[in-house]
N, C-alpha and C positions, 0 to 999 in steps of 0.2 A: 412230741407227736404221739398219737394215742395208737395202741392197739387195736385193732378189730377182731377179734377172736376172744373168745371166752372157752376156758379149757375146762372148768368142772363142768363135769354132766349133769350134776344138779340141780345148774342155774341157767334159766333163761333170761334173753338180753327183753326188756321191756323200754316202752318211749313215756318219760315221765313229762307232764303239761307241767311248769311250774312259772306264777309271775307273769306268764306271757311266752315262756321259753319253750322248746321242747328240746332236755334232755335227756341223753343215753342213760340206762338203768341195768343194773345185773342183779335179780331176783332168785333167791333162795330160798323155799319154807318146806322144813321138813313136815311130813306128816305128825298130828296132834304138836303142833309146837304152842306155845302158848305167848310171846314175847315175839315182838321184830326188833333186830335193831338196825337204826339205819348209817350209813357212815358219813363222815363228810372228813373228806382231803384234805391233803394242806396244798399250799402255791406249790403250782409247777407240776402235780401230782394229775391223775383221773381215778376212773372207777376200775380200772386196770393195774391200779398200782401192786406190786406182788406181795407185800409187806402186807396191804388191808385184807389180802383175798387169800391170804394163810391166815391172818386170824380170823375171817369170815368162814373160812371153811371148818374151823375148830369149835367156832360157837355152833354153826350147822350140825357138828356131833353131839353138840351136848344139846339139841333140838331147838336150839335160838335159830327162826327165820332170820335172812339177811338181805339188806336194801344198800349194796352201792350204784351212787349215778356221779355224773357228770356236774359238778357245780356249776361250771359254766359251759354255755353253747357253744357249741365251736364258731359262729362270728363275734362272739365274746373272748373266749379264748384267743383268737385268732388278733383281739385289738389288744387284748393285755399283756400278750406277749411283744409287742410295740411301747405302749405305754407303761405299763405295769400296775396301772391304775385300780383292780379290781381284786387283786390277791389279795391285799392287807387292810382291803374295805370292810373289815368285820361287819358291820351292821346290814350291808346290802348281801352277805354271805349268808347273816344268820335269816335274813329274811326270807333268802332262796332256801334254806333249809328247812324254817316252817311252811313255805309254800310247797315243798316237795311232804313234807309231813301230813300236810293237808289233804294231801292226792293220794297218799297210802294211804290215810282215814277213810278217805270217799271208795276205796277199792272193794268191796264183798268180802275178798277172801283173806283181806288186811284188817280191817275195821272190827274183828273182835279182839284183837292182840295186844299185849302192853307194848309201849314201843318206849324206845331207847337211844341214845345216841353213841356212837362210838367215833370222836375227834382224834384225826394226827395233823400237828404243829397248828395251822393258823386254823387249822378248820377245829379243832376245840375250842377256841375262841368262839366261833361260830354255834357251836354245839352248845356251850351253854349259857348264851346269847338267847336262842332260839329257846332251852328247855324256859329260862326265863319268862319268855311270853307263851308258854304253856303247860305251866303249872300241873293243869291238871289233865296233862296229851302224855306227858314224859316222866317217866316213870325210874329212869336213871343214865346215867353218862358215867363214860369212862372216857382217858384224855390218854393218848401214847404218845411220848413226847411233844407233848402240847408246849402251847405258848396259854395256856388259861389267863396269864397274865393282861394280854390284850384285848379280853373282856371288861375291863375298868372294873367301874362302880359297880356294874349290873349281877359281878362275883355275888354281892351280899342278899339278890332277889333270888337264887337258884335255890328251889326247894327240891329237888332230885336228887338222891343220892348217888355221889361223884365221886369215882374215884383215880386218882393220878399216877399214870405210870411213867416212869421216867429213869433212865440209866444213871448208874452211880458215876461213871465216868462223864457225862453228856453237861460240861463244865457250864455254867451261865445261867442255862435251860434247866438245870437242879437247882438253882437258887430263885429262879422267878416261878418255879414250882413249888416249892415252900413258902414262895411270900403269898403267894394266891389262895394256895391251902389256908395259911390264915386269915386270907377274907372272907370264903367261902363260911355260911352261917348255917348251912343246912346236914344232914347226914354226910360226911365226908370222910376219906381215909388219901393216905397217900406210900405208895410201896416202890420201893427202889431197885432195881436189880442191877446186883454188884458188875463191875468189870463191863456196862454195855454204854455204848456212845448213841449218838441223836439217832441212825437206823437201825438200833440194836441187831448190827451185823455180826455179832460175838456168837461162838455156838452156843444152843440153848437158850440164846436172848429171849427171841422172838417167841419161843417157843413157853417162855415164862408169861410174857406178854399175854399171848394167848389162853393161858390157864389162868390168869389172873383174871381176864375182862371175862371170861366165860364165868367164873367163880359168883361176881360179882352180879351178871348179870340174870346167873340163875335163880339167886337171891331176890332178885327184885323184882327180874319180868315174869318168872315162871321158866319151865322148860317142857318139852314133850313129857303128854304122858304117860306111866310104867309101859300100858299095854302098847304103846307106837313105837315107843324107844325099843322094845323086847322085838 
């Protein structure tokens, strides 16, 4: 069941059009930021989950704008958790995620920004599925215990600079993290943090987590600048 409340003060809840849907959105852009990134869930998850919206509120520090929504609508949600039919549908995921990409491009106050993806479990799949068919939209992805692996073939079209985070402990899911790494043909890194399992609930997991995708994505998207950050 999802949340309805939104606890940072920084973000307003927005209604994203995407495909035909209209999804829930939790919008963040600090002043002079120069980079969004947007998230996308893994099954079972929404744009409430507290794990995305610790590390959304850290890249916010380092003045990365942030976009989580809802993958699916709630009478989508509401048939897959009957069926189950739509979590592990990578390609109709990555498709809602360039159609929600679309809708942040068409925004005014979005459509100057690099944008970015930030995947956990099935929605990195998703993530860079989607950078895939936009080469030249997405500008980098990061995967928090992703499954990148159930991207297939399409590992070897991602020209975004990716990088995979994944617990040294997080037994299965480190080894289909490595093997992807080596499909992956474009700028890539992969960094492990010792002692953390699949929700890097260890102290200081997440907290690495967060310093690393921020790291990464200052590098690539840009960040605020001196004068907004000061």
């Amino acid at each position: 069941m999802r949340y309805r409340t939104n606890m940072d003060p920084d973000v307003r809840e927005v209604k994203v059009t995407a495909g035909g849907a209209e999804l829930g959105g939790s919008l963040g852009v600090p002043k002079g930021a120069h980079g969004l990134v947007i998230f996308a869930h893994g099954s079972g998850s929404s744009r409430f989950s507290p794990r995305n919206r610790a590390v959304a509120r850290a890249l916010r520090s380092a003045g990365l704008g942030t976009l989580l929504f809802d993958l699916l609508s709630e009478e989508e949600e509401a048939r897959d958790e009957i069926s189950g039919e739509l979590r592990f549908d990578i390609p109709f995921l990555a498709r809602r995620l360039a159609a929600v990409t679309e809708w942040a491009r068409a925004q005014p106050e979005l459509a100057p920004l690099s944008f970015g993806y930030f995947g956990s479990s099935t929605g990195a799949a998703a993530a860079l599925v989607a950078a895939a068919l936009h080469p030249d939209l997405i500008h980098a992805v990061v995967s928090r215990g992703g499954r990148p692996d159930l991207a297939g073939p399409v590992l070897s079209r991602v020209q975004a600079p990716t990088r995979l985070l994944v617990g040294g402990n997080d037994f299965g899911v480190l080894e289909l993290n490595e093997d992807a790494l080596a499909r992956l043909e474009g700028l890539k890194d992969i960094r492990i943090i010792p002692g953390a399992t699949h929700l890097f609930e260890e102290p200081g997991a997440l907290e690495e987590v967060a310093r690393l995708a921020a790291e990464w994505f200052v590098q690539y998207l840009g960040a605020a600048r001196p004068e907004a950050r000061a």
